[in-house]
TORVEXMI-458973 format. One record per residue: residue in one letter; z, x, y of N, C-alpha, C in turn. Coordinates in pm, whole numbers, padded with zeros to 5 digits, always signed. Atoms other than C-alpha are relative to their C-alpha. Example, Ala and Ser with C-alpha at 12.3 -4.5 7.8 and 13.67 -1.06 7.14 Angstrom:
REM TORVEXMI-458973
a+00000+00089-00119+00780+01230-00450+00000+00090+00120;s-00006-00082-00119+00714+01367-00106+00073-00077+00109;
REM end
This chain:
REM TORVEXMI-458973
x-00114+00064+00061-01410+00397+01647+00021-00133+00072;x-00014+00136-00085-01376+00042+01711+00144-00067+00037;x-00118+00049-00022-01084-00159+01876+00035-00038-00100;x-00083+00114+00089-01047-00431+01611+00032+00107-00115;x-00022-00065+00123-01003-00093+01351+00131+00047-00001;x-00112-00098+00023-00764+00080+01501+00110-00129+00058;x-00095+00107-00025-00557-00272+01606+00029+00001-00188;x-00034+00077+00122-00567-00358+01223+00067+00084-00109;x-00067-00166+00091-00436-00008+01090+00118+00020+00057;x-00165+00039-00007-00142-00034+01327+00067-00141-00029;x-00116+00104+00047-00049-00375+01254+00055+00036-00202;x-00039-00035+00178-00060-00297+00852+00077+00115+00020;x-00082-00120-00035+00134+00035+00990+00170-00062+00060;x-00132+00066-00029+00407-00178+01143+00064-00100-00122;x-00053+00100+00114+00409-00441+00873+00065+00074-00095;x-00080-00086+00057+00511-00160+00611+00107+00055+00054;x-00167+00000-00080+00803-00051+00857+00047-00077-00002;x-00054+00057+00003+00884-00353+00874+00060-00036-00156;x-00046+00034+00162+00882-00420+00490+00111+00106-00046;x-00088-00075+00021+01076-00112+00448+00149+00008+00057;x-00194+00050-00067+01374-00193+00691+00076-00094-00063;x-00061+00091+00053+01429-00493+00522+00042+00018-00169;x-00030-00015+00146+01423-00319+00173-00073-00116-00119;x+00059+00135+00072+01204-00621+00056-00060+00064-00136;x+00018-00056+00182+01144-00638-00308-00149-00078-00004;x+00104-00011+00017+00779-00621-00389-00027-00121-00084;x-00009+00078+00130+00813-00859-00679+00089-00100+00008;x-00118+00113+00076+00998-01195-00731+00048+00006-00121;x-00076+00022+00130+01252-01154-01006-00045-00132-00043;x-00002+00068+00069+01168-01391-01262-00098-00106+00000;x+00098+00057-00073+00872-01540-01083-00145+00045-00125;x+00070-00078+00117+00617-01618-01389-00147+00026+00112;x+00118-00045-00058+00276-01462-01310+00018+00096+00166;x+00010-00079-00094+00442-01195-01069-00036+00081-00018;x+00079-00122+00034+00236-00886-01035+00085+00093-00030;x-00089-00125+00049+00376-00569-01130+00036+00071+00134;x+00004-00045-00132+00503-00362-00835-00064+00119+00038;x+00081-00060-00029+00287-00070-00877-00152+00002+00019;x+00112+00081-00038-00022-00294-00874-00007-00046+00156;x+00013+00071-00175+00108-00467-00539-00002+00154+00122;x-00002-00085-00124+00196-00112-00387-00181+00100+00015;x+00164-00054+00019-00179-00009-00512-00052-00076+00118;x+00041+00102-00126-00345-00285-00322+00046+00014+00174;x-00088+00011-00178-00128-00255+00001-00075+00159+00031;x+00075-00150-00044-00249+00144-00031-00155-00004+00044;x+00101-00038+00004-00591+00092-00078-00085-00124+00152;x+00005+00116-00097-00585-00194+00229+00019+00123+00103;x+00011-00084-00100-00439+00053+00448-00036+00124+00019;x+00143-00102-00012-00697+00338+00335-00119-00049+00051;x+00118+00101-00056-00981+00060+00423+00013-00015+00147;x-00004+00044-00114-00844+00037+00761+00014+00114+00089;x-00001-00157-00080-00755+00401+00827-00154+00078+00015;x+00141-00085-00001-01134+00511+00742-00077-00057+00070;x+00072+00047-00131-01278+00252+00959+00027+00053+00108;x-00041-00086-00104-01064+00405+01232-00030+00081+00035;x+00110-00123-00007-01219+00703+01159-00145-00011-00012;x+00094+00000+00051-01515+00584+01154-00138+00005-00095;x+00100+00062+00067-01670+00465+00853-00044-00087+00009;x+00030+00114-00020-01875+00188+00767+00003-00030-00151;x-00024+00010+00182-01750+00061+00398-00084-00114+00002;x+00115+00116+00064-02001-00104+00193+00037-00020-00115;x-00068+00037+00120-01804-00161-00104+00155+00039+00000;x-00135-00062+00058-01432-00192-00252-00038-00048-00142;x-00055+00065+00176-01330-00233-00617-00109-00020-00073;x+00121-00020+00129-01664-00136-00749+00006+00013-00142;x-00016-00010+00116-01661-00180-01104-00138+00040-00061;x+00153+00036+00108-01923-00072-01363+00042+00057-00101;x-00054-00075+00143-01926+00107-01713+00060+00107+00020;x-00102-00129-00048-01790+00439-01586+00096-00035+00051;x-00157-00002-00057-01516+00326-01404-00017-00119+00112;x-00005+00097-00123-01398+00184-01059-00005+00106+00112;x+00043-00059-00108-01483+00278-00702+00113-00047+00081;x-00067+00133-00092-01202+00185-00480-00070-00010+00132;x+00076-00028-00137-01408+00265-00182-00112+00027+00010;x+00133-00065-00045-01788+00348-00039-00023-00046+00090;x+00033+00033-00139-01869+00391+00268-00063+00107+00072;x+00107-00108-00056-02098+00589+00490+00074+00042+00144;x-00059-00138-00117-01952+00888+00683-00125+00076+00082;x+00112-00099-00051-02270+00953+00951-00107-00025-00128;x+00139-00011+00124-02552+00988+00697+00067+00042-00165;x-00047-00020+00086-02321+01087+00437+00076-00113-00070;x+00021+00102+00100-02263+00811+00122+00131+00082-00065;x-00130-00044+00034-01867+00859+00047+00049-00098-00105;x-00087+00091+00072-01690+00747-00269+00127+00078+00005;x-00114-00042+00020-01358+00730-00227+00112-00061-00070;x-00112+00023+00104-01046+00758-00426+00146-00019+00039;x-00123+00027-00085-00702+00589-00274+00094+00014-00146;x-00146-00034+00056-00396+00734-00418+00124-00061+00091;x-00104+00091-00089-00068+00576-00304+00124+00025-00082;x-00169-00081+00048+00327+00705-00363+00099-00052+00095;x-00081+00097-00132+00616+00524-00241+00122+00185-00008;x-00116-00068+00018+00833+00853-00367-00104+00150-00062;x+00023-00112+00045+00780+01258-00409-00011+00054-00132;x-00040-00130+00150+00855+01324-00784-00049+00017-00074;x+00096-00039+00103+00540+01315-00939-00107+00106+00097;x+00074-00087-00060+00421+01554-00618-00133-00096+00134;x+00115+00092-00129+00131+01451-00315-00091-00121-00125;x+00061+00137+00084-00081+01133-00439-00128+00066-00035;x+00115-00029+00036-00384+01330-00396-00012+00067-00170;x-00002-00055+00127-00292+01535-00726+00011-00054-00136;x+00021+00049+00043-00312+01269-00915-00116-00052-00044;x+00183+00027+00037-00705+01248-00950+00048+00168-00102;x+00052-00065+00129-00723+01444-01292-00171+00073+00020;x+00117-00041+00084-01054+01613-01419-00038-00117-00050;x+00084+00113+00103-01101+01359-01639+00028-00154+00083;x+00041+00091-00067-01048+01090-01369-00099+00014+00125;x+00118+00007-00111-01259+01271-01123-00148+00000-00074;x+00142+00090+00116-01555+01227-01427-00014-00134+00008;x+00027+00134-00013-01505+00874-01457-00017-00063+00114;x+00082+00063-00103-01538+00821-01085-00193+00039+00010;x+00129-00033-00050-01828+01051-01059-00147-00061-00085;x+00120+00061+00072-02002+00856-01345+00000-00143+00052;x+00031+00124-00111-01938+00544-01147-00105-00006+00094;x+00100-00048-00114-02067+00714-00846-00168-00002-00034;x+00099+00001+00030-02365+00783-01039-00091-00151-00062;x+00040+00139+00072-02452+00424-01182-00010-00070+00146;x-00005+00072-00123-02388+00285-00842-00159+00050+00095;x+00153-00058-00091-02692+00539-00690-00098+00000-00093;x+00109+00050+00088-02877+00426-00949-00048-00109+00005;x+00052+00142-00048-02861+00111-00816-00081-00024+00112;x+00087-00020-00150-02981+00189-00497-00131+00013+00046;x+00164-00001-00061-03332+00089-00368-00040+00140+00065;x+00032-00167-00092-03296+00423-00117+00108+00028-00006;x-00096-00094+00029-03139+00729-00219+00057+00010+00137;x-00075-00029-00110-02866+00842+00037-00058+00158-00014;x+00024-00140+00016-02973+01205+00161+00114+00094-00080;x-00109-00114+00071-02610+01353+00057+00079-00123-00026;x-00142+00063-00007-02311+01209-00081+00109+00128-00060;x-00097-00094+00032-01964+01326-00159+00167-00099-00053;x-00070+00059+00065-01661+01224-00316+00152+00019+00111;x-00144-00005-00090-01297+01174-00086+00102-00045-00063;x-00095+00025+00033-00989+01133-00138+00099-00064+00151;x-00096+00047-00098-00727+00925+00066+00109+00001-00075;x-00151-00007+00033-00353+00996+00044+00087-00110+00031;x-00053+00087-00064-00130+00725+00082+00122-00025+00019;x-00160-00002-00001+00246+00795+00097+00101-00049+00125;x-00135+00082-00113+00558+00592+00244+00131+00120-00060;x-00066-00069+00008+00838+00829+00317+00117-00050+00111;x-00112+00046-00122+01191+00712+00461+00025+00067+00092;x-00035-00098-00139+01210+00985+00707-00093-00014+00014;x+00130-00022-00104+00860+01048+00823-00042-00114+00030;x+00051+00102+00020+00762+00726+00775-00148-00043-00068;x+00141+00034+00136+00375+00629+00606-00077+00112+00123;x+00087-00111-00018+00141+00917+00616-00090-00053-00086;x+00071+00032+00083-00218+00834+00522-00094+00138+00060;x+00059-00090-00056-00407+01115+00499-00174+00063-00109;x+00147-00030+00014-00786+01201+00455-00072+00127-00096;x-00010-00149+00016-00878+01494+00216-00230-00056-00029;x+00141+00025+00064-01312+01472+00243-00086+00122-00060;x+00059-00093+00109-01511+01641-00016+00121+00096-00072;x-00175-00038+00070-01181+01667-00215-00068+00059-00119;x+00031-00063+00216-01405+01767-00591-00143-00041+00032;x+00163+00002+00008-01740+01833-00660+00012+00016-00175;x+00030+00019+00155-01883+01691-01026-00145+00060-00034;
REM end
């Protein structure tokens, strides 16, 4: 686990405390070409899943893979193992954990990603597997990001 990973996972760990004390609004009212705020809290999730899995030691070789099946938000190699992963992100409980939000029919459209992507690949990876990262901000506990690997098999 390298210094500069786990420096850059607590500062994005403080910066969200900090954004949250202040109650800051995600979005400029009335501001044309402002993003939506579940787009910006996407992004901010899938930033501080990129920084939590380095910590843990990955080595990501892609974000925001796109192809005809779908999108990748993540790949990165866990050890010899070739990980696509899937960042979920919840500022609030009432649709349940973030992870439960990967469907059936969205864990297909990654895994046909997955598959177009190792199709691209000069050399096969011996194994891969599909992950999930959790990404929830909670006013009492505060941000919990949490790791679920080999979350679904396609």
């Amino acid at each position: 686990m390298s210094l500069f990973a786990r420096l850059m996972y607590r500062a994005l760990v403080w910066k969200e405390r900090q954004r949250a004390l202040r109650g800051e609004q995600r979005r400029a009212p009335g501001k044309p070409g402002g993003r939506p705020v579940h787009l910006l809290t996407g992004e901010r999730g899938e930033t501080l899943a990129f920084w939590h899995l380095r910590q843990a030691g990955y080595t990501i070789v892609a974000r925001n893979r796109r192809s005809r099946g779908g999108e990748l938000d993540l790949i990165g190699w866990d050890g010899p193992t070739l990980a696509f992963v899937e960042v979920k992100t919840r500022t609030t409980e009432d649709s349940g954990p973030p992870e439960l939000a990967v469907s059936r029919a969205k864990q297909k459209r990654i895994a046909k990603a997955a598959h177009d992507y190792l199709r691209r690949l000069r050399k096969q990876p011996a194994s891969y597997r599909f992950d999930i990262v959790s990404v929830f901000w909670d006013e009492a506990a505060g941000l919990r990001v949490r790791l679920v690997k080999n979350a679904f098999t396609v």
